[in-house]
Structures are given as structure tokens and as C-alpha cells.
N, C-alpha and C positions, 0 to 999 in steps of 0.2 A: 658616711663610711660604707654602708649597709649598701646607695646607689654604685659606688665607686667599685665597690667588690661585684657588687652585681656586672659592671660593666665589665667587668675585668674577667671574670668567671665563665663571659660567651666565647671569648677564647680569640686567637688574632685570626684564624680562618673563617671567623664572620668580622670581628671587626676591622681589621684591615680594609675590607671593601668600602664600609661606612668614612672610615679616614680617607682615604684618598678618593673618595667620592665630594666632603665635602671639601680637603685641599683642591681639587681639581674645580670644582663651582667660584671656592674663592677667588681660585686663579682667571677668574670666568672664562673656562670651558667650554664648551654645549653639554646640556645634558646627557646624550645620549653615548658621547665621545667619553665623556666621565664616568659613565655608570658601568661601560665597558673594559675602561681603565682598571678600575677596584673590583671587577669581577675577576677582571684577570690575574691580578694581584693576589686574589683572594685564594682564587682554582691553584695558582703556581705552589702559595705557602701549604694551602693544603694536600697539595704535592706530595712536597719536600714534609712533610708531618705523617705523611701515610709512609712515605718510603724510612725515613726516621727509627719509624716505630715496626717498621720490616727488618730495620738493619737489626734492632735491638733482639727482634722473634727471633730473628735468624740464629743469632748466637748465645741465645739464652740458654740451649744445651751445655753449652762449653762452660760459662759462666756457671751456670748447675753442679757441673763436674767440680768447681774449683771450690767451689760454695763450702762441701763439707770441711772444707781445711782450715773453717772459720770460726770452729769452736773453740773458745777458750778467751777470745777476745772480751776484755771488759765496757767496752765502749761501742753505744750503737752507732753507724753510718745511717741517719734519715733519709738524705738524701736533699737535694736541694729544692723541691717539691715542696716538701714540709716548713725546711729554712724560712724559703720565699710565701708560703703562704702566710706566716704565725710573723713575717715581720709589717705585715698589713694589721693587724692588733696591737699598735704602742700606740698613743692617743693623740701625735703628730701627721700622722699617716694619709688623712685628707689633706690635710692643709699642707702638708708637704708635697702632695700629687699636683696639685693645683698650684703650687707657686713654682718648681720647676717646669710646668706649660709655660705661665706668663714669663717666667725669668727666658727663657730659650726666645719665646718671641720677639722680648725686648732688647735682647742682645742680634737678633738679626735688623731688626730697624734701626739701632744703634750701630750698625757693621759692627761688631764687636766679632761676629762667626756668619759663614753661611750655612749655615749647618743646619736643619730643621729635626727635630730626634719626633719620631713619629713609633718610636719603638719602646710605647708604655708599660709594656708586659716586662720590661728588662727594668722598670726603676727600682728593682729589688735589689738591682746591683748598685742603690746607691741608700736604699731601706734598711738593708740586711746592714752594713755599718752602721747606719746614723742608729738604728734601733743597739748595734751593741755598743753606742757610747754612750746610750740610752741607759743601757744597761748598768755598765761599771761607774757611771758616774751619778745615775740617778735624777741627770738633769733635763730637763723638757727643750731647752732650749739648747742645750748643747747635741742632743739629738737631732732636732730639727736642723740646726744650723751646720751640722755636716753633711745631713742629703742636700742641702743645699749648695754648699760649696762644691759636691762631687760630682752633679748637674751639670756645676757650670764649666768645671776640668775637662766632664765628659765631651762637650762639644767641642772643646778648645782640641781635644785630641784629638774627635775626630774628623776635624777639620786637619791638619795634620797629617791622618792616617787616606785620605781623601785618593789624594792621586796615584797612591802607589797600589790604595786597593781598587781602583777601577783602570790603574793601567795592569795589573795582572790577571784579574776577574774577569776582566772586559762589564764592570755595572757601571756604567753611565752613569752618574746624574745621581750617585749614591754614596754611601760610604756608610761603617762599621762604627754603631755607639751605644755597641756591647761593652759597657764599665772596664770587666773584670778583663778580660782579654786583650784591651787593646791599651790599657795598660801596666800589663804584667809582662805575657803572652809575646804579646811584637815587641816591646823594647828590650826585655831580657834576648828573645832569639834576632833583634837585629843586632846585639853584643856580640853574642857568640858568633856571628856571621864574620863582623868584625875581624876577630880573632880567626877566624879561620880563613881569613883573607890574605894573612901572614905569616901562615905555616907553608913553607915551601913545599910542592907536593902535594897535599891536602887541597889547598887554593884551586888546585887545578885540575880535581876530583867535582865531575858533575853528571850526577845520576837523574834525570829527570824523566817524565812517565814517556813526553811524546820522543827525547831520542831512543828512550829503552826500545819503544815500537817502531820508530827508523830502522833499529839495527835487527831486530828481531821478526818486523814482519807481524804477522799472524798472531805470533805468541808475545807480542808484546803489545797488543791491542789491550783497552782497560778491561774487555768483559773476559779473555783471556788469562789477565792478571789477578782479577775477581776469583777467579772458578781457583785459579793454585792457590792463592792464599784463603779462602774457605779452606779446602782441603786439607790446607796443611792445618788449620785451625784444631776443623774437624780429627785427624788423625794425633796430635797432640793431645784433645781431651779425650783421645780414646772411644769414640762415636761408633755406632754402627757402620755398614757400610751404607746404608742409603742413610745414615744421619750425613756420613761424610761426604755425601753427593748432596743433599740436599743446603747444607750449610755453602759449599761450593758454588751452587747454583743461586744460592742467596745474595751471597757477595755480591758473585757475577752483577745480577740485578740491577744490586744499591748503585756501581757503579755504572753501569746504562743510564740508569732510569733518576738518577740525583740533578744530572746537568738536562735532561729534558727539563725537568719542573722549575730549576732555575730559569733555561729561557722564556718561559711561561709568566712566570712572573715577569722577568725584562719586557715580555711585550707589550706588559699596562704601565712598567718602570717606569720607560723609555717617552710615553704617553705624559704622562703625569713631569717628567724632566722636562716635555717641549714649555708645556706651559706654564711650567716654574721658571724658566730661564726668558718668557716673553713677561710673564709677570713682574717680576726683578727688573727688566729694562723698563718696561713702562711707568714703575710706582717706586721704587725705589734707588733711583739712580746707579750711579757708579761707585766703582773702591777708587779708596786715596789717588790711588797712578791712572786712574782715568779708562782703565778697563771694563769690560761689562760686568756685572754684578750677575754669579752662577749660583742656585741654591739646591744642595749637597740633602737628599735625603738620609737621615740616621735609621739603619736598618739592623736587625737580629743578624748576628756573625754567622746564622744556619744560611743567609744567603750566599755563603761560600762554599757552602757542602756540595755544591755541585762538581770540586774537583777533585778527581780523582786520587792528585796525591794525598791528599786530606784524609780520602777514605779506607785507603790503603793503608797510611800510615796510623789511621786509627784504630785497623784491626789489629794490625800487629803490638799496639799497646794495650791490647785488653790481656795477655797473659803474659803481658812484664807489668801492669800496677800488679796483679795477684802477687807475683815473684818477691815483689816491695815488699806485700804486707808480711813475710817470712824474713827478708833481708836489715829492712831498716830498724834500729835499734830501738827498743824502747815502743815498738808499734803497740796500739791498743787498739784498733778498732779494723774491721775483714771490710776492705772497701767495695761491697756490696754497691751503693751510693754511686760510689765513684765510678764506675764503669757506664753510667748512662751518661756522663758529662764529657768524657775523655773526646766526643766526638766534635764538642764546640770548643775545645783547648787545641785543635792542630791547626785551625784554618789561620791564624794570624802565624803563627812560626812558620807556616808553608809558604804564607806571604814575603813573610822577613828573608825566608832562605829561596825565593822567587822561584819554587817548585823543586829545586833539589833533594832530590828524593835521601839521596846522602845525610845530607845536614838536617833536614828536616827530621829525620829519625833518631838521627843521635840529639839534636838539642830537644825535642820532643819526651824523649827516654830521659834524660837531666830534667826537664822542667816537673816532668811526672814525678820524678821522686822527691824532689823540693816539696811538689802538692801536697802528695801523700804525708810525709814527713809533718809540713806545716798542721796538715790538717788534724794530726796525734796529738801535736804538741798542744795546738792551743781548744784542743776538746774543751778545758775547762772554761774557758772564752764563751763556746758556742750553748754550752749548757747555762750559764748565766744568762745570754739572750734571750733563749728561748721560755727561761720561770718569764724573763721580765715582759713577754708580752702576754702574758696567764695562760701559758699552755703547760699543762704537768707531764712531767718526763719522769720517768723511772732512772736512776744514776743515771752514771754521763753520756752525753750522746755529742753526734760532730755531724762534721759536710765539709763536702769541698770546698763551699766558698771560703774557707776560713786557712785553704790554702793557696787557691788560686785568685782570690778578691784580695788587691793590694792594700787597701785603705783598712781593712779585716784584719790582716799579718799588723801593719802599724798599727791601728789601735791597739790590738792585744800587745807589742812589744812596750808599748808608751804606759798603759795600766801597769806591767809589770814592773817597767822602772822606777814609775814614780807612785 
């Protein structure tokens, strides 16, 4: 366990380069065509992890501002940090790492998926359940045996989730097998999509970033877009005037500088796709219908952060979750937590509403308060996890996952009922 953390602890902007350095050997690459591959890989997530943690500087003013409105709350927001580290401490937690590697691989030589999940840092999103059925039920195998089966959903989905996110992204040779998101996230917002397909009127409302800047020119450019909604940010929590120039100019930024680091990373992507797709032809034949056999990298849903509408739409929901925790009934906890996550909850709804800035904000704002909401209700859920993996808490505490992790809401509804 002690090596497994360790591995895990150097963080994916070193180890990412290590993985698809030696996916790329396997696939026999040349070395040096490999080692440039997962550099680049490496330089892009590191990117996308600096700018990240820019977005969050940036608005941490604002966040400040809202902050004091958060006394009285009985219940702490950790954060999913904490969640995700303390469910690496249940006594399944090797052996579960390791058998979702082997299960994924033997479901691709078996065609079962093409799907390869190279995206270890995220199997919290299938720990954090297995550890709370760990929890309410006590049982070692009943634990184990739900990260297991959520493994194997996860690639089945996002095999599934495959074409629609690399024909809207533009990722080659990738797709999305972040747990919690892509199946919460995109099937709740391609419902509502649904529905709003057959509202007369509505249907035929489409707000999206590149025709905003068709029609606008200049001022509908993203870095353009960035600097007003800083601003407005800024002037809502009442900033200085150079905070509210500075927050403005932050935005601006995120949105520049989020789709560089994307392509940066697609450069090693892209690299890493050629020679997954000659690998598959040469070693592992064809699908049933006589097609060539493509193998679908599973990657962290931040490599979607590089659109715009995502980011946009994420700033505007950082001072409607606070709204929530005064609005929704029964709230107990100031979602502190929650506002560093809001930013990997818009990319699959973005997706489902294929960048409509429209839908994407209104189903975005609905899924938010469901989180929020969820994440009250089943506090007493997430505090039982966390005694069960010997971590001491002081009364109750919560996290998002336990709003937006589907398998999270069901277990806790299933405990309840029976």
C-alpha cells in the first residue's frame, strides 16, 4: 500500500510521462519518439494544473468575500482531497488497484471495450464508494467487489462517451473515464437536452461562445469574454478596483491559456493514438463486423478544460453554489469544498448541450443544486466512511463526491432503505 501511495503521491505531471512512455515501448515505438511523447503529455497536464490552480488564485478573493456568510453551519466541507486520500486506507485498497489494471486489460484482449483507463489518480472515483459500502456494511468483500464492478461500468461508458467527446473536443484517440461525471454529469444533461429539444421556442435558442464572437467581433473573442465576467465577478464581491481588474484579467488568462495546454498535451496524444491504432491492427485483430480494432485512451475530464464554454460557465457558478447554501432547505454545511470541483462538473454538460452556452448554464445551475443538496443530505453517509478508514473527524463532515458520485447517492439511498 505504502509503494502504491508512494506512486501515487508524485502526482500525474511526473507520472503520466512514465505511462505513456512505457504504453508507447509496448506499442514498440522508438524510444526517442516515446520519451517525447509523455514529455509532452506531461509539460500539457502540467499546463492545464498551473493554469488550474490560477483559476482558483484568481478568485479566491471572491470566494473570501462569501466565506464569512458560513458561520453557523454544523457540518464541515473537506473537500475531495481528503475524501480521496483517507479512502486509500480501507484494507482492500491494493488489491483493488491492481485488479482493476488487470480487469481493464483483459477486457481489451477479450474485446469486451477499447478503452485503456490510464487515468489512476481518478480510481477514487470508484474507492470513495467501494470504501462506503465498506463502511455501512462492514464487509471486506462487499467493498472490494463494488470497485470492482464500477471499473468495469467505467470503461463500458466510456467507450460510449468516446465519439461524442472527441468529435466535440477535437481528442483523437481519447475519451473521458472520470467515474463520477460521465455518469451523472452527461446522462442527466443529455436528458435535459432531450427535453429541451421539444419545447417550442426554447429548441431553437442557441447561444454558443464562437457565434457570440461571429456576431460581436472583438468583444466576443474568449479573452474578451474572460476580462467582463472577471469583472462582473469582481464587482459583485465588492473588490477593490485593481482586485476588480486583476480578477478580470485572471479570467481573461484561464481562458487563453487553458486550450494552449490542451494542445500540448494532443501533441504527445496524438503520438501515443498513432501507435495504439498500428498496435491493435497488428496484435489484436478486428471487431466482430470486420473493422479495424481503435484503442480509446481514458483520460481526466480536466482534459476538457481547455473550452471555453466550460470556463465561463464555471465562473458564473461559483456565486450561485454560495446562493444554494442560503436557499436550499435544510443545508448544513458552507460549500467551501465545493467550489474547487465546480470546474470538472461543467465539461460533460457542455458536452451533452454540444457548447450551448444557453442550456449549458441553466442544466449546469439544476445539477449544482442537486450536488449541493445531495451532498447535505447524505453528510451522515460520508462521516461514517471516513471513522471507517481510521481517520478522526470531529462531528459531521461531507464532500461533493457524495453529491455528484452516482454510485455514492445509491449506496447511501440503498443503506437507508433497507
Amino acid at each position: 500500500m505504502e509503494i502504491i501511495k508512494g506512486i501515487l503521491d508524485v502526482g500525474a505531471v511526473v507520472m503520466l510521462p512514465i505511462v505513456m512512455l512505457i504504453l508507447c515501448l509496448i506499442f514498440r515505438m522508438p524510444f526517442g519518439k516515446s520519451l517525447k511523447a509523455g514529455l509532452m503529455i506531461g509539460i500539457g497536464f502540467s499546463g492545464l494544473s498551473i493554469v488550474i490552480n490560477f483559476l482558483m488564485a484568481t478568485v479566491d478573493p471572491a470566494i473570501k468575500y462569501y466565506r464569512h456568510m458560513g458561520s453557523g453551519f454544523t457540518t464541515v466541507d473537506v473537500g475531495w482531497a481528503a475524501v480521496g486520500a483517507a479512502s486509500f486506507g480501507v484494507p482492500f485498497a491494493a488489491p483493488a488497484i491492481l485488479l482493476v489494471v488487470l480487469i481493464n486489460v483483459v477486457m481489451i484482449v477479450l474485446k469486451w471495450t477499447n478503452v485503456l483507463n490510464v487515468d489512476i489518480w481518478n480510481f477514487i472515483h470508484y474507492l470513495i464508494p467501494g470504501t462506503l459500502a465498506y463502511a455501512l456494511t462492514g464487509n471486506f468483500w462487499v467493498g472490494l467487489g463494488t470497485v470492482l464492478v464500477l471499473s468495469i461500468i467505467d470503461v463500458i461508458v466510456a467507450q460510449r462517451v468516446a465519439p461524442k467527446w472527441q468529435e466535440y473536443y477535437g481528442l483523437t484517440g481519447t475519451t473521458c473515464s472520470t467515474l463520477s461525471f460521465i455518469t451523472s454529469a452527461w446522462p442527466i444533461a443529455m436528458g435535459f437536452n432531450w427535453i429541451f429539444d421539444r419545447i417550442p421556442g426554447v429548441k431553437k435558442i442557441d447561444v454558443s461562445m464562437e457565434k457570440v464572437g461571429e456576431k460581436l467581433g472583438f468583444f466576443g473573442d474568449t479573452a474578451f469574454i474572460g476580462l467582463i465576467v472577471g469583472v462582473f465577478l469582481g464587482l459583485m464581491t465588492r473588490q477593490s478596483w485593481q482586485g476588480v481588474l486583476v480578477m478580470g484579467m485572471g479570467i481573461a488568462a484561464v481562458l487563453v491559456l487553458l486550450p494552449r495546454m490542451v494542445s500540448v498535451m494532443m501533441e504527445g496524444l496524438s503520438t501515443v493514438g498513432e501507435g495504439a491504432k498500428t498496435f491493435m491492427k497488428r496484435h489484436l485483430g478486428k471487431n466482430k463486423d470486420g473493422s479495424e480494432r481503435e484503442l480509446n485512451i481514458g483520460m481526466d475530464v480536466a482534459l476538457a478544460l481547455g473550452d471555453p464554454a466550460a470556463i465561463t460557465t464555471t465562473v458564473l457558478m461559483i456565486p450561485l453554489s454560495i446562493a444554494f447554501a442560503f436557499i436550499i432547505p435544510g443545508m448544513n454545511y458552507f460549500p467551501v469544498g465545493m467550489l474547487t470541483v465546480i470546474v470538472y462538473m461543467i465539461p460533460m454538460i457542455c458536452l451533452a448541450s454540444k457548447g450551448n452556452m444557453f442550456r449549458t448554464i441553466i442544466i449546469s445551475a439544476i445539477f449544482l443544486f442537486f450536488v449541493e443538496w445531495g451532498t447535505s443530505v447524505f453528510a451522515p453517509e460520508a462521516t461514517a466512511m471516513m471513522h471507517a478508514t481510521g481517520i478522526k473527524v470531529n462531528g459531521e463532515v461531507t464532500d461533493a463526491f457524495f453529491g455528484y458520485n452516482l454510485p455514492n447517492v445509491i449506496i447511501s439511498v440503498l443503506h437507508r432503505i433497507f
